[in-house]
C-alpha positions in Angstrom: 0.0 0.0 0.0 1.4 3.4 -1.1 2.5 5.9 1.7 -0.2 8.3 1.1 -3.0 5.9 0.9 -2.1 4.9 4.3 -2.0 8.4 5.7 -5.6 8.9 4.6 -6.9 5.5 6.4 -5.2 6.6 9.1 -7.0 10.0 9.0 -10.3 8.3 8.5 -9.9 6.1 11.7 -8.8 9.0 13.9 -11.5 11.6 12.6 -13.7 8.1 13.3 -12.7 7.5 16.8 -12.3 11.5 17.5 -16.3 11.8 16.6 -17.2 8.2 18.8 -15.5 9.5 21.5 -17.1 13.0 21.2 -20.5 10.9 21.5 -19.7 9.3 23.7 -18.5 12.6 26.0 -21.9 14.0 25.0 -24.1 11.2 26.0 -22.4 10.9 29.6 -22.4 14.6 30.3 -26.6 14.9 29.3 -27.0 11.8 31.3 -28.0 12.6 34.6 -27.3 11.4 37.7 -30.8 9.4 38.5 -30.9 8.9 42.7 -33.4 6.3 44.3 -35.7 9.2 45.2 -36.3 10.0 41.1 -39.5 8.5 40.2 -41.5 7.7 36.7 -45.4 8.9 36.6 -47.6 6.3 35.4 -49.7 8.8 33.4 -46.4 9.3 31.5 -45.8 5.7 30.9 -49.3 5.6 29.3 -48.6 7.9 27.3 -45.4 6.2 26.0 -46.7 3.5 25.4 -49.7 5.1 23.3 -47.1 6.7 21.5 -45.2 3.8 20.6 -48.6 1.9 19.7 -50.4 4.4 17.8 -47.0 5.5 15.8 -47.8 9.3 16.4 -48.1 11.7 18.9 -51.4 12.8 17.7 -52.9 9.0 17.9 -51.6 8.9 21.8 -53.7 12.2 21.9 -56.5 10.5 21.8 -55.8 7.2 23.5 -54.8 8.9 26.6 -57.2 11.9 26.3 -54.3 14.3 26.4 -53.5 17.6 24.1 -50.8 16.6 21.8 -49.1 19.5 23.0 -49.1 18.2 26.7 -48.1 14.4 25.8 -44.9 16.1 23.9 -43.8 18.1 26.9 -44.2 14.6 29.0 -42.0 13.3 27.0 -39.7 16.0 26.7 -39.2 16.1 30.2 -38.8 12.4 31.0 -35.9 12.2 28.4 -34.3 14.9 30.2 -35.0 13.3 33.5 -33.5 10.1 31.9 -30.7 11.7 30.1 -32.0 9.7 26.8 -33.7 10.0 23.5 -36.6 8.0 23.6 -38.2 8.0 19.9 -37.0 9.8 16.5 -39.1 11.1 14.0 -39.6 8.9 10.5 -41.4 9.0 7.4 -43.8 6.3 8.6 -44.5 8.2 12.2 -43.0 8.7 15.9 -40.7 5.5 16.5 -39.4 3.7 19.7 -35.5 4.2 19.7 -33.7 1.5 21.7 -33.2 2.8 25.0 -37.1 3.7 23.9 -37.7 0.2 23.8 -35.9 -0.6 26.7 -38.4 2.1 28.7 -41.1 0.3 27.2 -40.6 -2.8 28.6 -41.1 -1.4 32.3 -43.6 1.3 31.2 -45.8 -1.9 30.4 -45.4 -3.9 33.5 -46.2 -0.6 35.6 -49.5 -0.4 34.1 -50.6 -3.9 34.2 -49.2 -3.7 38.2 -50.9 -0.6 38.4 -54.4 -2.3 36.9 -53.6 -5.3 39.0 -53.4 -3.0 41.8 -56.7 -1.2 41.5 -58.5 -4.4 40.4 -57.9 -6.2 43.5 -58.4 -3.4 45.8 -61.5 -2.3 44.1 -62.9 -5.9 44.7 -66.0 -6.3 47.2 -65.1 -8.2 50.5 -66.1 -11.9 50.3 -66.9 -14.1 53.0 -67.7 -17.6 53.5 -66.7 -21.0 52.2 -67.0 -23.1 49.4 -66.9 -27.1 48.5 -65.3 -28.3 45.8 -64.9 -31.1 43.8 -62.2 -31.7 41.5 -60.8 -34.2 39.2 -57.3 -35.5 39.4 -56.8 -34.0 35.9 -57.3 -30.5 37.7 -54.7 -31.2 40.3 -50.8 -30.3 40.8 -49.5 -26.8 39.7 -52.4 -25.6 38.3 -54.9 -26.1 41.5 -52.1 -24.9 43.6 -51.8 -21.6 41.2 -55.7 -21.3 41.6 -55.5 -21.4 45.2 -53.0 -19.1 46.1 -54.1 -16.4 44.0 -57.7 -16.8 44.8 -56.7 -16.6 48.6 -55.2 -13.5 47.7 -57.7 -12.1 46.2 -60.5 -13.1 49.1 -58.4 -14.3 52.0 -62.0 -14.5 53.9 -63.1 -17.8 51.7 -62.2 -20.6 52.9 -62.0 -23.1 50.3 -62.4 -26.8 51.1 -61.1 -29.2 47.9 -62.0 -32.8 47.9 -60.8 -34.6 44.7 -62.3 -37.7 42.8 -64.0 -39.0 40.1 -67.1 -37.4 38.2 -69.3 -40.4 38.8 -68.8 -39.1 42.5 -68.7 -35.5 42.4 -71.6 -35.0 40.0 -74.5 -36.1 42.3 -72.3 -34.6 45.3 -73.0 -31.4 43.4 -76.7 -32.2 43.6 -77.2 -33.9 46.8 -75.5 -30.7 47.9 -71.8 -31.9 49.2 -70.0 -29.8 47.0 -70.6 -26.2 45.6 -69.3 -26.8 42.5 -67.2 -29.4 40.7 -64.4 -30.2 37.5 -66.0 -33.0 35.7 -65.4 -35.1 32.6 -68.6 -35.9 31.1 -69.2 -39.5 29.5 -70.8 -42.5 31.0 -72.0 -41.8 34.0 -72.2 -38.3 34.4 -74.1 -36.3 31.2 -73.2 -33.0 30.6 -76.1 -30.0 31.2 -77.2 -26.8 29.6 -76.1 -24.9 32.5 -72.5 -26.8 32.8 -69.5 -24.6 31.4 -67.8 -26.3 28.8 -64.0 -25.2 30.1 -61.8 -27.1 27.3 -61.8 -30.0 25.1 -59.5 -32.2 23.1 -59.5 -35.5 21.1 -58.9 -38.4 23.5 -57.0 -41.0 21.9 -55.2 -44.3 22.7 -51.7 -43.7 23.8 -48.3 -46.0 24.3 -44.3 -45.9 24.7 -42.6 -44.8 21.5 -41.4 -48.1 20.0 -43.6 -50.3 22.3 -44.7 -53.5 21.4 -48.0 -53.4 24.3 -51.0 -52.2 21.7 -49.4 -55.6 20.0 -50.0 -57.9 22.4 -53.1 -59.9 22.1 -55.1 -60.0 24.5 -54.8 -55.9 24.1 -53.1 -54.4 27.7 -54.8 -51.6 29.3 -54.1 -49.1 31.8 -57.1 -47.0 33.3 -59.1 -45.9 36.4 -62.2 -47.3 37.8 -65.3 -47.8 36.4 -66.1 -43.9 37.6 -63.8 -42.9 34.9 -65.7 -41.4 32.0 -62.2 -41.9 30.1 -62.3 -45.5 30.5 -66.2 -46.1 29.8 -65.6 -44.4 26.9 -62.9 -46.3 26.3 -64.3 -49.6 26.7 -67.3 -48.8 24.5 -65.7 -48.0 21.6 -63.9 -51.2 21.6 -67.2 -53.2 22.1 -67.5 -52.8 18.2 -64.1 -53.9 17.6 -62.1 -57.6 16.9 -59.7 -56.2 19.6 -59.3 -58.4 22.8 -58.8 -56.6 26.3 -57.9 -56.8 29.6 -57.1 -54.7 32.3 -53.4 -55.1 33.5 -52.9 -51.4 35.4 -56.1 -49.7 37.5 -55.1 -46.6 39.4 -57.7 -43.5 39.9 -54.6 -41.3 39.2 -53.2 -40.2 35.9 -49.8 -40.1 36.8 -49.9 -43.8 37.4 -51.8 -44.8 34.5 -49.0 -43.0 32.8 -45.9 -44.9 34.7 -47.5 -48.1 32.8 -47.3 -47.1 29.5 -43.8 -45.3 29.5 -42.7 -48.6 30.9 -44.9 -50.5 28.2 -47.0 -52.3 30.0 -50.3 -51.2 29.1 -52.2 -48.2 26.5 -54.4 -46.1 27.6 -57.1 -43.8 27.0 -56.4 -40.3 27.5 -56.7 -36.8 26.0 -54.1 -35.6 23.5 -52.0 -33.3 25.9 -50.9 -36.1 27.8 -48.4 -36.7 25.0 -44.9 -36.0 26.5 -41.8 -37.0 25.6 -41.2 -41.4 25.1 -45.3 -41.7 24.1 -47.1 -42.2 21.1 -50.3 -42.1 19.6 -51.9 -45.7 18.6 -54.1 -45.1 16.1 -56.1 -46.8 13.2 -53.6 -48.4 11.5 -53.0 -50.4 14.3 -56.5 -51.4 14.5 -58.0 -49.1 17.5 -61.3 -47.2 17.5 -61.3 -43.6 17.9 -62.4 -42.2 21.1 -63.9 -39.1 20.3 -63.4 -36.1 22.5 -62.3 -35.3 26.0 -64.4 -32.4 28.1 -63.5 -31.0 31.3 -66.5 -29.3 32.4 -67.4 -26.8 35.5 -70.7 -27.3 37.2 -72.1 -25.3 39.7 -74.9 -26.1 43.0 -78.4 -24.5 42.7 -77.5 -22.3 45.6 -73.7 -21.0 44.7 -73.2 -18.0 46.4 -71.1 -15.2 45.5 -68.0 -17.0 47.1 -68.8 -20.0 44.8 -69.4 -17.7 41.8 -65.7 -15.8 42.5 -63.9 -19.7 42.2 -65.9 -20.7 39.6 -64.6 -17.4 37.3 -61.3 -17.9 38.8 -60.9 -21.3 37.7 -62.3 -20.9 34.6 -60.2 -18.1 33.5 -58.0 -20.3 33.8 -59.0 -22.4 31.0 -59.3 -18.6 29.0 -63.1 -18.7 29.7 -65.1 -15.7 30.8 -67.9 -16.8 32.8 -71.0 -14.5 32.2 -73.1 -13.0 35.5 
């Protein structure tokens, strides 16, 4: 390389690193020094947010039922309280610069905590207790998650759980034992106009990934008791089949139905979810019936109070169902 083309690279890399640095100087010296005591408004974070959302200052106007004029000196002064430019101008609108997006990250959990806040505070006292009936399907994590944050919400309900089959929760709902109940409908228990269809999936046979069980002739199965709308569905499709059956694991719990078939012992009837890692679905091709669909249900006494009411639209939320009344 010539002696004068390396003279001008080497002017381009210092005028480079003279105008970095010079950023750099200018970004620490606008950059204030934030103490604990500085705080962020939530009104302004709303407006950040509508800002971001809407793409203009004009659409956050009217989101956040603010002059533009007033949303643009919120902003102005929360980038100098920050020491940070927080959206640029483009052809398409206002947008989020990265520290911009950084801010918006927070600015969105303060409002929801904010909401959360207000919701929960703003909620009428409830007293009282309430029965219920669940099935094992129900239980583990996500009862525990429904619990605690119910108790939360109403720490003057008591809340009594009892959990078994729907063949024995169903008439507990109407003989009055329980308040309101989880149920799988099919066989013994029939599902109602007033019941609250929470989620269903296809049930289907299931077995170990590369098991030879569905093979074995007289057919292995693994189920619950006869209360089990699962198995009696089960059961009844295969009435109208050449297959031969018999029952080599009972257990009323699904984990242990489960700890036969990973260890191929048995099949069993269950709904699609329960497909984890190791299991397969046994299908047509090998010659079994389909099973139809799996329901979990929530039912509710002729007298549920509000304290029922509350659970009940706890629980089914959920499940991502709103529960009208």
């Amino acid at each position: 390389m010539a002696t004068n083309d390396c003279s001008v690279k080497l002017k381009e890399l210092t005028t480079a690193f003279r105008n970095a640095y010079v950023m750099a100087m200018n970004q620490m010296l606008r950059t204030p020094a934030l103490s604990p005591s500085t705080t962020l408004d939530i009104d302004v974070m709303r407006s950040v947010v509508a800002i971001a959302e809407g793409g203009s200052i004009a659409a956050a106007s009217a989101r956040v039922a603010r002059t533009p004029a007033a949303i643009s000196m919120q902003v102005k002064k929360l980038e100098d309280t920050l020491g940070r430019t927080l959206f640029e101008r483009t052809r398409q609108g206002m947008a989020a610069t990265a520290d911009g997006e950084r801010l918006l990250d927070y600015a969105r959990r303060m409002i929801e905590l904010n909401r959360a806040a207000i919701q929960e505070f703003s909620m009428p006292e409830i007293a009282g207790t309430v029965h219920l009936g669940i099935i094992d399907s129900f239980g583990g994590t996500r009862l525990t998650e429904v619990l605690a944050s119910f108790a939360r919400l109403h720490p003057r309900v008591n809340v009594n759980a009892t959990m078994g089959w729907s063949s024995v929760l169903g008439p507990g709902i109407d003989s009055g034992a329980f308040d309101l109940a989880l149920l799988t409908p099919g066989g013994a228990v029939e599902i109602r106009d007033s019941d609250v269809v929470l989620h269903e999936e296809p049930l289907i046979w299931i077995g170990r990934d590369g098991g030879r069980a569905h093979r074995q002739r007289p057919v292995p199965l693994s189920v619950a008791d006869d209360g089990c709308a699962w198995r009696r569905v089960a059961t009844d499709g295969l009435r109208g089949s050449a297959l031969e059956t018999r029952i080599a694991y009972e257990s009323n719990f699904d984990h242990a139905q489960l700890a036969a078939v990973h260890a191929d012992l048995a099949i069993a009837p269950m709904p699609k979810s329960y497909l984890t890692s190791g299991l397969v679905e046994i299908g047509a091709r090998d010659g079994f019936p389909p099973l139809g669909t799996a329901r979990v249900i929530l039912r509710l006494g002729d007298a549920a109070n509000t304290a029922t009411r509350a659970l009940a639209a706890r629980i089914a939320e959920t499940y991502g169902v709103a529960l009208e009344g």
